[in-house]
SEKEMAR-104682 format. One line per field, with one value per residue: residue in three letters; x, y, z of N, C-alpha, C in turn. Coordinates in nm, 3 decimals, always signed. Layout:
# residues N
type: Ala; ...
n.px: X; ...
n.py: Y; ...
n.pz: Z; ...
ca.px: X; ...
ca.py: Y; ...
ca.pz: Z; ...
c.px: X; ...
c.py: Y; ...
c.pz: Z; ...
***
This chain:
# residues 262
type: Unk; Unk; Unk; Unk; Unk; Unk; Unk; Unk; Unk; Unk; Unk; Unk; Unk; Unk; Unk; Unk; Unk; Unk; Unk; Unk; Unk; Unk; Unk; Unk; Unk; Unk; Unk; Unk; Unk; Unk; Unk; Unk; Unk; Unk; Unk; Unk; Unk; Unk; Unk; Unk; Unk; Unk; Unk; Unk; Unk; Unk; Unk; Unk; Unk; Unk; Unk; Unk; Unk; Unk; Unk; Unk; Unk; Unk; Unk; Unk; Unk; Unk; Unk; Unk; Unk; Unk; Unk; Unk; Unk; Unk; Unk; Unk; Unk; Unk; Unk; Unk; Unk; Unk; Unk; Unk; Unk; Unk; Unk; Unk; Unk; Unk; Unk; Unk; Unk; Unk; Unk; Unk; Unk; Unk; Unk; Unk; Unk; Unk; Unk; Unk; Unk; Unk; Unk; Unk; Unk; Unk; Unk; Unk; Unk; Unk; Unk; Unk; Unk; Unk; Unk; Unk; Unk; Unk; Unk; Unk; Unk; Unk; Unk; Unk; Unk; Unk; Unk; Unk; Unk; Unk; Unk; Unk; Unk; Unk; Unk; Unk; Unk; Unk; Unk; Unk; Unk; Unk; Unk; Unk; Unk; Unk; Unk; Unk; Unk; Unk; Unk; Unk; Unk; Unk; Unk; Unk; Unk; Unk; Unk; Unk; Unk; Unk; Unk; Unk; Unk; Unk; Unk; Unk; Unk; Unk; Unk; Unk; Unk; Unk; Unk; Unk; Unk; Unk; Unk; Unk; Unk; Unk; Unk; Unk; Unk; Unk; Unk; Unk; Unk; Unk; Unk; Unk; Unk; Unk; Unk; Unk; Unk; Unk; Unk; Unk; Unk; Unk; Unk; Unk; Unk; Unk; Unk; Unk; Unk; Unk; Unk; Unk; Unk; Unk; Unk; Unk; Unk; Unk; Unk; Unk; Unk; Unk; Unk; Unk; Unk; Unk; Unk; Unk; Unk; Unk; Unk; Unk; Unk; Unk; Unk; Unk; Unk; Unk; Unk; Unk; Unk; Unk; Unk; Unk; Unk; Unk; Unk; Unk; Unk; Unk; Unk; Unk; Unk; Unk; Unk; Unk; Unk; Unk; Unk; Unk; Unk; Unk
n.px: -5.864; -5.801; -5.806; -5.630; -5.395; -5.403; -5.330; -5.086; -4.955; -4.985; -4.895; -4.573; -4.478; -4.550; -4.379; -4.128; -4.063; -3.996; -3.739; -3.561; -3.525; -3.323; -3.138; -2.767; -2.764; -2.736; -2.696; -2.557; -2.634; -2.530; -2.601; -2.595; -2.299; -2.050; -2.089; -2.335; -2.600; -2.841; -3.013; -3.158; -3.337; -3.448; -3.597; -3.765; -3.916; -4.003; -4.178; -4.361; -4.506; -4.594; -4.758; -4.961; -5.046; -5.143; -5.363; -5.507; -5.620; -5.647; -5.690; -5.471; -5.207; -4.822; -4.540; -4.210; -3.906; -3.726; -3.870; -4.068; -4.057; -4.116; -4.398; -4.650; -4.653; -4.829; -5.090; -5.438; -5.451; -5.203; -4.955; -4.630; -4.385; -4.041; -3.888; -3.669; -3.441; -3.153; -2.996; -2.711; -2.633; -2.737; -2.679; -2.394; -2.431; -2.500; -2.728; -2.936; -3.177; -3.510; -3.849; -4.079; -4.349; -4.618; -4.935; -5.052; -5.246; -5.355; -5.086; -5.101; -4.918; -5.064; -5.077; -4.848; -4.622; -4.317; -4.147; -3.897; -3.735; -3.608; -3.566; -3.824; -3.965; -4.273; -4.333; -4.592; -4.818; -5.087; -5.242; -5.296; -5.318; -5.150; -4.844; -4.642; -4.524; -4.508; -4.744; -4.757; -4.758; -4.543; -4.286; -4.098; -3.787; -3.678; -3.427; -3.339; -3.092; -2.841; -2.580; -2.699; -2.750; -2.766; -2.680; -2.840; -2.658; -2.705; -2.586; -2.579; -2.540; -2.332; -2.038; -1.894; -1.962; -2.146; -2.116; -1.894; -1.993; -2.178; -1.957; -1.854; -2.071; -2.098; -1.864; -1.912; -2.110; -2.003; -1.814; -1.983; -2.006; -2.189; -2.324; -2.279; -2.225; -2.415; -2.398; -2.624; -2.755; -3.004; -3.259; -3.525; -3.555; -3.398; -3.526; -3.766; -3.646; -3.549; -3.796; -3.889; -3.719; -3.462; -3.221; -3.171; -3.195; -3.153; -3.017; -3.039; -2.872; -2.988; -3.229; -3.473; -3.822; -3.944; -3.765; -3.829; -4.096; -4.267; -4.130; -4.140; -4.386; -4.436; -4.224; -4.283; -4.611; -4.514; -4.392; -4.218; -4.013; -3.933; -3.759; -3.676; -3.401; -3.380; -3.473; -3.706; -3.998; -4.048; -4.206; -4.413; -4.258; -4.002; -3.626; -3.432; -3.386; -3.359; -3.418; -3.582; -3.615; -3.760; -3.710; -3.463; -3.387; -3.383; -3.126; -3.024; -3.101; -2.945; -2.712; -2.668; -2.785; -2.609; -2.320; -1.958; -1.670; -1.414
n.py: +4.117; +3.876; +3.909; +4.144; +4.037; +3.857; +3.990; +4.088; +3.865; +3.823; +4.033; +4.034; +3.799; +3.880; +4.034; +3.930; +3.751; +3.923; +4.052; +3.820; +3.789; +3.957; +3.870; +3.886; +4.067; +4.354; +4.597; +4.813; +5.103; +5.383; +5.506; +5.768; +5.715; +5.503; +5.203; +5.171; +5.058; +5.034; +4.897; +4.842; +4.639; +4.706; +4.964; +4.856; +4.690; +4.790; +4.944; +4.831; +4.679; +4.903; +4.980; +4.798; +4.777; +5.069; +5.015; +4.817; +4.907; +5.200; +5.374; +5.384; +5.461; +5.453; +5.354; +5.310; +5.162; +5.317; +5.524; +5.641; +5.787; +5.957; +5.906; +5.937; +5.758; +5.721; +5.704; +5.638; +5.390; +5.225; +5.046; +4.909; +4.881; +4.662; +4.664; +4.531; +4.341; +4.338; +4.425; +4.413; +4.196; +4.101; +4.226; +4.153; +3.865; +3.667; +3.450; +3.560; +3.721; +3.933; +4.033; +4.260; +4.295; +4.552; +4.580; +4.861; +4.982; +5.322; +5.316; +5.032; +4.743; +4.511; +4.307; +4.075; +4.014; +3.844; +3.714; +3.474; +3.465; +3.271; +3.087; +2.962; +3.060; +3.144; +3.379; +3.456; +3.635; +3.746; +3.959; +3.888; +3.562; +3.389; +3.248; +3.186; +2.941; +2.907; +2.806; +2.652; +2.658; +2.835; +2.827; +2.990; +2.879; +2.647; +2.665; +2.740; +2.933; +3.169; +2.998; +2.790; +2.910; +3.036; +3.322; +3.629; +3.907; +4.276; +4.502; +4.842; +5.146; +5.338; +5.356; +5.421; +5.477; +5.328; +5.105; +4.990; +4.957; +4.776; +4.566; +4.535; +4.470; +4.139; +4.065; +4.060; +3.877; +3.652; +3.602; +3.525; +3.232; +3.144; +2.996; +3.023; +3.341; +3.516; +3.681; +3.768; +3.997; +4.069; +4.200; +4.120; +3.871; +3.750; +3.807; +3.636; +3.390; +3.361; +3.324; +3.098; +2.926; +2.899; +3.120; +3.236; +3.439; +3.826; +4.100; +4.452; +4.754; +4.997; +5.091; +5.077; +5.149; +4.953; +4.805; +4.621; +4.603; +4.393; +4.137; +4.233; +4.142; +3.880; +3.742; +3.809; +3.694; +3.402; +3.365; +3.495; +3.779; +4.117; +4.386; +4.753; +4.975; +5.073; +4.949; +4.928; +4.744; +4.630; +4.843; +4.967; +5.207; +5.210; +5.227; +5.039; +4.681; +4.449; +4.111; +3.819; +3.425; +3.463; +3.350; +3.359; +3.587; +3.810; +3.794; +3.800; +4.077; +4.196; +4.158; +4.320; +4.522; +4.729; +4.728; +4.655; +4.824; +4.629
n.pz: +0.074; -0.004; -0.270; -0.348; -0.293; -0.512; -0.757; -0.681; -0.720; -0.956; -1.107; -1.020; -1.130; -1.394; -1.423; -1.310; -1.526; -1.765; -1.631; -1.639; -1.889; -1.989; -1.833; -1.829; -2.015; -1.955; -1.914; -1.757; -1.575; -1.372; -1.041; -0.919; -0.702; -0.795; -0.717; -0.720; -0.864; -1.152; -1.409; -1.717; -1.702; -1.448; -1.475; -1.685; -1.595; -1.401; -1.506; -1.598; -1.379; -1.313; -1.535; -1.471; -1.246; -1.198; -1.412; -1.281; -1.014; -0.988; -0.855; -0.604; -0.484; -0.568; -0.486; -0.576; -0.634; -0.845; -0.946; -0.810; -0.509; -0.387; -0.217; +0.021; +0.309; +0.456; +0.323; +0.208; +0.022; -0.095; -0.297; -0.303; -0.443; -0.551; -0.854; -0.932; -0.670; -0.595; -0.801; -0.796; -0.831; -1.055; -1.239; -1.266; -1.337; -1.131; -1.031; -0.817; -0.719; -0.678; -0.712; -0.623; -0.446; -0.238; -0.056; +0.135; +0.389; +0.505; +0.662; +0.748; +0.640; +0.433; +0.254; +0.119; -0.160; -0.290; -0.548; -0.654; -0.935; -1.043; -0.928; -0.940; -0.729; -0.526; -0.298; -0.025; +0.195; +0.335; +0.588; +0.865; +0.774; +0.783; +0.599; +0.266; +0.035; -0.319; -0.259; -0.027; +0.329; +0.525; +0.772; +1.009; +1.140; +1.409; +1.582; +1.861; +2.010; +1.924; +1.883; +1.709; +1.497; +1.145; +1.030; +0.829; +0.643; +0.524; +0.330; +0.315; +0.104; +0.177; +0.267; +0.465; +0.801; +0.849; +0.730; +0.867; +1.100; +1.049; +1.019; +1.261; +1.414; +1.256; +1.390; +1.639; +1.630; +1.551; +1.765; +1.932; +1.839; +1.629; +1.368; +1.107; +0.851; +0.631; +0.337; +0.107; -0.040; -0.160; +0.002; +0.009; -0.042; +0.165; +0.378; +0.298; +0.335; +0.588; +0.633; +0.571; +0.752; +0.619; +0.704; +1.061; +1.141; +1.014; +0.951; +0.846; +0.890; +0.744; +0.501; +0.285; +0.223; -0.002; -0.015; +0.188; +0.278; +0.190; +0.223; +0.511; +0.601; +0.536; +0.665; +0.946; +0.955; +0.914; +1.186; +1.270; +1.395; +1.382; +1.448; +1.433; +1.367; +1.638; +1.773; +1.841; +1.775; +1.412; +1.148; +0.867; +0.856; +0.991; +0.926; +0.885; +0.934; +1.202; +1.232; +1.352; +1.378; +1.637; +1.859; +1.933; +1.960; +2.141; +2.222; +1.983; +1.942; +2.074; +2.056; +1.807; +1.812; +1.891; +1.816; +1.950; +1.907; +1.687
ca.px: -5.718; -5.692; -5.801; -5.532; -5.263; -5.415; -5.320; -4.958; -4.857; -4.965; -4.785; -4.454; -4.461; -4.535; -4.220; -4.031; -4.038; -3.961; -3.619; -3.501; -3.535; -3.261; -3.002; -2.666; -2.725; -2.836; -2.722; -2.566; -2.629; -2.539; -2.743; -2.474; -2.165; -2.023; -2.176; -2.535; -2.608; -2.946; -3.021; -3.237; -3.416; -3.504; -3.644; -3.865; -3.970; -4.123; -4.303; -4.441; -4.560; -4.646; -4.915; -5.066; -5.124; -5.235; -5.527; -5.655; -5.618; -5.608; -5.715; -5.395; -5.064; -4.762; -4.443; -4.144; -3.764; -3.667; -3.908; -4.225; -4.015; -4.202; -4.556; -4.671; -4.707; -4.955; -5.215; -5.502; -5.412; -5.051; -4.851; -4.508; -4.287; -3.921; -3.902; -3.564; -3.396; -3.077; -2.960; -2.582; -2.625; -2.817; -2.588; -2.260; -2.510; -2.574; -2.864; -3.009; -3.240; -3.595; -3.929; -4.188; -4.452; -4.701; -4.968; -5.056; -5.364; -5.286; -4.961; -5.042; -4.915; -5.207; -5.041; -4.750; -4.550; -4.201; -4.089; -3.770; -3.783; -3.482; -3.572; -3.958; -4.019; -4.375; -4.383; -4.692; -4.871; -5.161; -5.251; -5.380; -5.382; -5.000; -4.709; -4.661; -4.430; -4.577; -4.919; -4.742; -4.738; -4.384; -4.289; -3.978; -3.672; -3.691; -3.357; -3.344; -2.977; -2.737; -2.461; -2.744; -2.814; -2.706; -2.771; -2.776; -2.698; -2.691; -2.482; -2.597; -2.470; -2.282; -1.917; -1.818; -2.000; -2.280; -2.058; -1.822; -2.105; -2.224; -1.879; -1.855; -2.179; -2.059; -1.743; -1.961; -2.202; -1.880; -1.755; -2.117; -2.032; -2.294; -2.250; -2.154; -2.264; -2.418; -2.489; -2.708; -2.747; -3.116; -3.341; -3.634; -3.548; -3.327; -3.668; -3.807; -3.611; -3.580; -3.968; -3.898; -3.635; -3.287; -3.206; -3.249; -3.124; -3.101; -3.015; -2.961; -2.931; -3.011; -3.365; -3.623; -3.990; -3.958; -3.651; -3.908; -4.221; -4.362; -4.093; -4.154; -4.520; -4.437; -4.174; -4.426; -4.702; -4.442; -4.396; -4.101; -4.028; -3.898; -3.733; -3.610; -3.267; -3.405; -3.501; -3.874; -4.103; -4.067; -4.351; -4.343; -4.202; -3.900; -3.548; -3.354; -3.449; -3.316; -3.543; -3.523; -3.719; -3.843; -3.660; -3.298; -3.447; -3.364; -3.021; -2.975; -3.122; -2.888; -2.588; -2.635; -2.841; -2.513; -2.178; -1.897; -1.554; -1.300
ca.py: +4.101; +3.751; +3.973; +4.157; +3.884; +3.746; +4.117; +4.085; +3.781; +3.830; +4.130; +4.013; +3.689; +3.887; +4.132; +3.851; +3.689; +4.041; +4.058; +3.714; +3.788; +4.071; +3.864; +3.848; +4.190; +4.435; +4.773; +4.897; +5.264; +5.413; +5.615; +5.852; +5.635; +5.331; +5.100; +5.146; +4.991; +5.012; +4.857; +4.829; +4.536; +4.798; +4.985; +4.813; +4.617; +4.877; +5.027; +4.682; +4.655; +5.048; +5.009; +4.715; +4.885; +5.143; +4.952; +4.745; +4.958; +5.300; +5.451; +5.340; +5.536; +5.318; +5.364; +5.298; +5.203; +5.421; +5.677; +5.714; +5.748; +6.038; +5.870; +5.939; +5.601; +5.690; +5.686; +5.496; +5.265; +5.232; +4.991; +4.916; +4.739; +4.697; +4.636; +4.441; +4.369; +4.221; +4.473; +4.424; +4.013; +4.063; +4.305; +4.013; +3.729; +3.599; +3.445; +3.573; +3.832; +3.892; +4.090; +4.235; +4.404; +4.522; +4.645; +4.911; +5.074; +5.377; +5.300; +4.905; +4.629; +4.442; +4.201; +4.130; +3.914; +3.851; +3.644; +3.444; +3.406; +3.183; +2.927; +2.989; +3.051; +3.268; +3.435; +3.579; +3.680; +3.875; +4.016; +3.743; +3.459; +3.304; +3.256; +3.059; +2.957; +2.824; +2.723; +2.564; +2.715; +2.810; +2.862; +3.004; +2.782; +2.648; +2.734; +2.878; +3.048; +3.209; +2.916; +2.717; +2.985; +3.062; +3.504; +3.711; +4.062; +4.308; +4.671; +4.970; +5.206; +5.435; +5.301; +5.494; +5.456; +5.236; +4.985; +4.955; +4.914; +4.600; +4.495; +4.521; +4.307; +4.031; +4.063; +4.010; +3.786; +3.536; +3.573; +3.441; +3.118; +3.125; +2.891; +3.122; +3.429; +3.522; +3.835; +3.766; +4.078; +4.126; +4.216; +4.102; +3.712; +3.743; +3.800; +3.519; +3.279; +3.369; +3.288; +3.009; +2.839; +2.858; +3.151; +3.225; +3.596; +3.862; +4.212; +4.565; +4.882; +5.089; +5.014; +5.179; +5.076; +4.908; +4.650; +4.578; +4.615; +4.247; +4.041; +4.214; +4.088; +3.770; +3.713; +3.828; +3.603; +3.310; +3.327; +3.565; +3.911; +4.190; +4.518; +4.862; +4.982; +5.190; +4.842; +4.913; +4.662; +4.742; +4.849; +5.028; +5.345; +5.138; +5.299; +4.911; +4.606; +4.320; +4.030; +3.645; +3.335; +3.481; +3.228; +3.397; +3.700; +3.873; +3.784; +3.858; +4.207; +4.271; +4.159; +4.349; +4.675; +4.884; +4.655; +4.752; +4.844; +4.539
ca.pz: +0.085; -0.109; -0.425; -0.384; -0.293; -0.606; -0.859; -0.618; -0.744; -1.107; -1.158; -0.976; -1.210; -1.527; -1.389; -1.310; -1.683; -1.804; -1.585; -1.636; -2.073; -2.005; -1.789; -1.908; -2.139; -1.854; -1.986; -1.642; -1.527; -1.247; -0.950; -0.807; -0.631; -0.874; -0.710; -0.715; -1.036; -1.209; -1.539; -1.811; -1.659; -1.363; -1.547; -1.773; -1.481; -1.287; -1.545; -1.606; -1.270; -1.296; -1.595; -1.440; -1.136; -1.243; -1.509; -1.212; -0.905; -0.999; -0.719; -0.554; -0.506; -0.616; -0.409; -0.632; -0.633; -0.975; -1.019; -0.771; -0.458; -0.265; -0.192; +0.174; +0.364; +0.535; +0.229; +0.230; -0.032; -0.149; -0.379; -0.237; -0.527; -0.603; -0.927; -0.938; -0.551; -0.613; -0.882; -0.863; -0.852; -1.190; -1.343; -1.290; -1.390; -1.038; -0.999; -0.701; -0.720; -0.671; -0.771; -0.473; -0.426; -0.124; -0.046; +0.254; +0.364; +0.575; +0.706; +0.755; +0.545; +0.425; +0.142; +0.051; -0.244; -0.336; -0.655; -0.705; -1.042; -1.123; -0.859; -0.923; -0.593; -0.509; -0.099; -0.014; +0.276; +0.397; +0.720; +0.936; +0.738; +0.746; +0.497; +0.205; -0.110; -0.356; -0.231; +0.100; +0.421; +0.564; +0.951; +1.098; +1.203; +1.531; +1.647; +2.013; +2.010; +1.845; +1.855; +1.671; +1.396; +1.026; +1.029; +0.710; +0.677; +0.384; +0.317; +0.265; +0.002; +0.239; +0.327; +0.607; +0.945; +0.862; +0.693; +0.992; +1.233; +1.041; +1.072; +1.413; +1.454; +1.181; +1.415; +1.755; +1.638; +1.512; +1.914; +1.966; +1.793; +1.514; +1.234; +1.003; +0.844; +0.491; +0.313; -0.037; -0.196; -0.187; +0.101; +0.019; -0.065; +0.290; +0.474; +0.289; +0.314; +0.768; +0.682; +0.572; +0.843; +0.589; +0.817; +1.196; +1.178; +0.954; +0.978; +0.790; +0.885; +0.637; +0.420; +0.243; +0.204; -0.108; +0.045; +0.280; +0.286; +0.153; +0.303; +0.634; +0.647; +0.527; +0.793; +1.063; +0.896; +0.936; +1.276; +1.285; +1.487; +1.354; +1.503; +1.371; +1.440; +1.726; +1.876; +1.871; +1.695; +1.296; +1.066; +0.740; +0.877; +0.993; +0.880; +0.885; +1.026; +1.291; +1.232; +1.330; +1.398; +1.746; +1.968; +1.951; +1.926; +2.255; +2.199; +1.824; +1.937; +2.228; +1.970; +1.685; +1.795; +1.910; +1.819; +2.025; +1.826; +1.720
c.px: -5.667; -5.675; -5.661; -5.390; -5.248; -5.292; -5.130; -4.840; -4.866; -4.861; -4.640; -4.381; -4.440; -4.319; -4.115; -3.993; -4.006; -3.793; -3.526; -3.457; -3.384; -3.104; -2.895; -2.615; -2.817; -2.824; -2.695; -2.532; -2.608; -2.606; -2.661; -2.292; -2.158; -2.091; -2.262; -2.573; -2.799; -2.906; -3.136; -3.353; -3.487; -3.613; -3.780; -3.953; -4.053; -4.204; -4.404; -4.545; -4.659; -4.794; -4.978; -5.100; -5.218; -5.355; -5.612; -5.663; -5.588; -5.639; -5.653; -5.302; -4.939; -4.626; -4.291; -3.982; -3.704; -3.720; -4.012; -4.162; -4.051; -4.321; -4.524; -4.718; -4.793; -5.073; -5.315; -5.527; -5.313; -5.026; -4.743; -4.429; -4.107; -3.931; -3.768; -3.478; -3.256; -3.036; -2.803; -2.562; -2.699; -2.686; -2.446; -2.330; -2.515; -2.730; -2.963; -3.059; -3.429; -3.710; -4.053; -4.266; -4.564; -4.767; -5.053; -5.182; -5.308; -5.142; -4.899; -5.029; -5.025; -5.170; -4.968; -4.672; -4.453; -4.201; -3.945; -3.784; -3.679; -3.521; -3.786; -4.038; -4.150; -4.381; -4.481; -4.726; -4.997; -5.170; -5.342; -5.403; -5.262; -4.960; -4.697; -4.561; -4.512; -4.677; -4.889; -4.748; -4.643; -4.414; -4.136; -3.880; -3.736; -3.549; -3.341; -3.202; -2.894; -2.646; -2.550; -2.769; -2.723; -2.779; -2.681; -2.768; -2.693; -2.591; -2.549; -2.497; -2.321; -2.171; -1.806; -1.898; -2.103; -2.225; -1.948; -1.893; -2.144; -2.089; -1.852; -1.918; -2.138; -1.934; -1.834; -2.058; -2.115; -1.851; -1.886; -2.168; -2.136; -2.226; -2.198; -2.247; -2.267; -2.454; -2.465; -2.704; -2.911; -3.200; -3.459; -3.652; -3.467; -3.421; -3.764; -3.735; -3.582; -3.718; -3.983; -3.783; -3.480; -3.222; -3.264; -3.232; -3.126; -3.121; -2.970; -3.018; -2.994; -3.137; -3.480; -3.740; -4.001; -3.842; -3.761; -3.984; -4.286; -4.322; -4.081; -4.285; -4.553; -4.353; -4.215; -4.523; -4.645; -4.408; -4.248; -4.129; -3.908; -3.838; -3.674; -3.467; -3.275; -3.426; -3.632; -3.935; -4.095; -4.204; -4.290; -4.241; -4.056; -3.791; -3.432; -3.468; -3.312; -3.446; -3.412; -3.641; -3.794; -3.763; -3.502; -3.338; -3.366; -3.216; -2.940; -3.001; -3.012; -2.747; -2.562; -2.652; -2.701; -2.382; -2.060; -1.788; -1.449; -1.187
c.py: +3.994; +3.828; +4.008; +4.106; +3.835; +3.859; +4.112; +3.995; +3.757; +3.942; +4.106; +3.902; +3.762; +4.007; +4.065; +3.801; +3.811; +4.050; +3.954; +3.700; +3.902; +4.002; +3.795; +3.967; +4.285; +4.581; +4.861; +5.080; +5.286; +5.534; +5.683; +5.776; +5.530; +5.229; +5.077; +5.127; +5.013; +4.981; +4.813; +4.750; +4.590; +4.865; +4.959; +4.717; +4.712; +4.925; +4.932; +4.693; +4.810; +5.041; +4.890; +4.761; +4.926; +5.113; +4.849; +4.779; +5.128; +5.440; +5.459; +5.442; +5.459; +5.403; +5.266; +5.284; +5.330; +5.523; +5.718; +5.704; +5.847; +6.015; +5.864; +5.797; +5.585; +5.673; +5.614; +5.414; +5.299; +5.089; +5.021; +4.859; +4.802; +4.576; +4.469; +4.430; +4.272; +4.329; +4.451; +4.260; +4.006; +4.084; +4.213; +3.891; +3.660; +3.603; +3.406; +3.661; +3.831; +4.028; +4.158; +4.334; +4.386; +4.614; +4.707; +4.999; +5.167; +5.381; +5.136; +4.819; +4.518; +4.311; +4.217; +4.004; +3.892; +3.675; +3.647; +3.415; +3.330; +3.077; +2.907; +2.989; +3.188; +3.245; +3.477; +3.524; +3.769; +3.871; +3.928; +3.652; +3.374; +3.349; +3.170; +3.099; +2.846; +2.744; +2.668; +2.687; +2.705; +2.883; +2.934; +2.889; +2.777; +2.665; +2.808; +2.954; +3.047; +3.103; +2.786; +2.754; +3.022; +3.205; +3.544; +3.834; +4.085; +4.484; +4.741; +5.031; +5.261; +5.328; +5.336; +5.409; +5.319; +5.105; +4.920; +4.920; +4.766; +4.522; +4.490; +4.426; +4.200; +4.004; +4.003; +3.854; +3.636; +3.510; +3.494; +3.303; +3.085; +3.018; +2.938; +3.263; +3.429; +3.679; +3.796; +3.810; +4.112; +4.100; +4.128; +3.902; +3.679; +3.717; +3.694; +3.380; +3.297; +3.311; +3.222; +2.918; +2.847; +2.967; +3.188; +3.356; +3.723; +4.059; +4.316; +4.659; +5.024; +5.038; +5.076; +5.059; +4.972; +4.731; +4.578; +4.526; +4.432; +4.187; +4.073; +4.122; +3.942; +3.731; +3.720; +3.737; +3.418; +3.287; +3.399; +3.704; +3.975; +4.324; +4.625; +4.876; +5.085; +5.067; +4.835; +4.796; +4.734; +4.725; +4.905; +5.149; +5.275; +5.185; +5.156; +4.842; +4.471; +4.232; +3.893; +3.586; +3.344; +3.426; +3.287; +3.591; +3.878; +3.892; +3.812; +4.016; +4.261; +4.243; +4.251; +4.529; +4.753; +4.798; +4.707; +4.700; +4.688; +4.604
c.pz: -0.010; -0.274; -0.441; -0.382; -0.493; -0.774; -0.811; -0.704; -0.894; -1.165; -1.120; -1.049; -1.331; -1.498; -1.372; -1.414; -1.758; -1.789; -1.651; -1.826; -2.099; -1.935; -1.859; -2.029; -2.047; -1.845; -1.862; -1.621; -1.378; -1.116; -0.817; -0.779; -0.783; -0.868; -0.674; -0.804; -1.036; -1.345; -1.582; -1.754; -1.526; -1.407; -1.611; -1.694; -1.421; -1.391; -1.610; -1.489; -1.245; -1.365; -1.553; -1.316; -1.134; -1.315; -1.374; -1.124; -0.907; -0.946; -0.629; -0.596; -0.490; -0.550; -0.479; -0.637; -0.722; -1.009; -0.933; -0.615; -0.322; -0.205; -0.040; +0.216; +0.393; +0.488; +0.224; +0.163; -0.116; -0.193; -0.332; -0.318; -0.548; -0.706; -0.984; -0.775; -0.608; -0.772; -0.967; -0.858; -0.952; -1.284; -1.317; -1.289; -1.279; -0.961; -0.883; -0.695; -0.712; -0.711; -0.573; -0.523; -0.277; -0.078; +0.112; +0.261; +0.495; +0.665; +0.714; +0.638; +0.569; +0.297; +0.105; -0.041; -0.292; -0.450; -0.680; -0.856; -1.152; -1.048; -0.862; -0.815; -0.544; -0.358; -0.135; +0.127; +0.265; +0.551; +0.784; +0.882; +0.707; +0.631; +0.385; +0.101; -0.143; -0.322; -0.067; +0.182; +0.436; +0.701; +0.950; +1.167; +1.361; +1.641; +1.796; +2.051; +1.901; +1.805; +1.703; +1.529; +1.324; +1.013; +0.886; +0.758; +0.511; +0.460; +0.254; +0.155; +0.071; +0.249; +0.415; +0.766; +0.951; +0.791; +0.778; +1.093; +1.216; +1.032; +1.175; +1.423; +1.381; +1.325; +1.610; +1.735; +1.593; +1.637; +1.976; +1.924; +1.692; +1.430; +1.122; +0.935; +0.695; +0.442; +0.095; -0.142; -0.204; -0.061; +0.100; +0.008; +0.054; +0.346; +0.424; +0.326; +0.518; +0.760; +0.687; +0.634; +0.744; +0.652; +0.952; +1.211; +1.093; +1.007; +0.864; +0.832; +0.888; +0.523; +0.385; +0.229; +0.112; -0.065; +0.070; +0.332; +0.263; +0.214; +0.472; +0.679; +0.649; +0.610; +0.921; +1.028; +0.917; +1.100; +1.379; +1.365; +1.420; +1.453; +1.407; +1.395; +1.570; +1.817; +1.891; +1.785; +1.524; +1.276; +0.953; +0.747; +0.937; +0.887; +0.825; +0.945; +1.133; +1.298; +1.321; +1.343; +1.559; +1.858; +2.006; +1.934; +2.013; +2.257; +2.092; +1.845; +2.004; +2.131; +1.878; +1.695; +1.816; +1.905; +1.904; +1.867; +1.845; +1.682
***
């Protein structure tokens, strides 16, 4: 497992110095609706991360934001990367965005790594062995309620039903006195940074494998709890998530899972 932690966080570094050479001239395309932006730096990113893969694990099936996006989960060894998370905070020069990758043996997450690569910040995880940035260990906030807690969310593409729902919850979880509410822009540096105590909350959803996948394991590895939007326990097969630091947990679930109408 550390091997591959070790192949995780080389390829997400060299992908990260790749991205960061492009911002400011990012060549935006779009992927159906307006505002689903891909660019250049997408792109050339994954297939970064693609031929190194592939040369040191190529017995592996690679699970892809932009182009490899049918791979069965259940495989018995999968590659999970998004090549760029944080697409439309690249493409208007904010710099918040991040790199992941993770890897799964039949369905479970077995290692996983996310790269900030403006604040040089390296997550990783494996499966039983804690959380870490940069070489340190990181825990979960200690927080025990809602009135005490700073919760992110994120938005889906869709802007009908599923974007009114998370306003509802933004709209309940404010009557719940929180301290205030954030939404980022990239999934995968959301679930790091719950791992590491700057939030107590975060929720979306709407979420594919690739959002996911690393910073779920590393938020579990930290000391965190996760759910689906069904309320069950997530895993990779997970459609969204409701995470937090465990301690508000019960209460962040019972807020957010079914919002009522404001």
């Amino acid at each position: 497992m550390k091997d591959v932690v070790a192949l995780a966080k080389e390829v997400v570094q060299l992908a990260g110095e790749l991205v960061v050479s492009f911002l400011g001239k990012p060549s935006i395309e779009h992927k159906g609706a307006s505002y689903n932006l891909v660019t250049i730096a997408d792109r050339q990113s994954e297939k970064r991360i693609i031929d190194f893969l592939r040369k040191e694990m190529p017995e592996s099936s690679i699970l892809s934001e932009e182009t490899l996006s049918e791979t069965d989960l259940s495989t018995d060894s999968l590659w999970i990367v998004d090549p760029l998370d944080g697409t439309t905070n690249f493409a208007h020069g904010v710099p918040h965005f991040g790199i992941s990758a993770a890897y799964a043996e039949k369905g479970r997450i077995i290692a996983g790594v996310v790269y900030d690569p403006m604040r040089k910040e390296l997550f990783s995880a494996f499966a039983g062995g804690g959380a870490y940035c940069k070489g340190e260990r990181i825990h979960v906030s200690k927080n025990a309620t809602l009135e005490q807690s700073l919760i992110c969310t994120g938005f889906f593409y869709d802007r009908g039903a599923m974007m009114e729902k998370t306003l509802n919850a933004i709209h309940e979880l404010f009557i719940k006195k929180i301290h205030c509410m954030r939404r980022m822009g990239a999934a995968s540096l959301d679930l790091t940074w719950l791992a590491c105590g700057r939030f107590d909350g975060y929720f979306e959803y709407t979420l594919s494998p690739w959002d996911f996948a690393a910073g779920l394991l590393i938020l579990q590895e930290a000391g965190g709890r996760a759910s689906g939007p069904d309320g069950r326990d997530a895993d990779l097969f997970s459609k969204g998530l409701i995470c937090s630091n465990g301690l508000i947990h019960e209460e962040f679930l019972g807020t957010v899972l079914n919002p009522g109408r404001f």
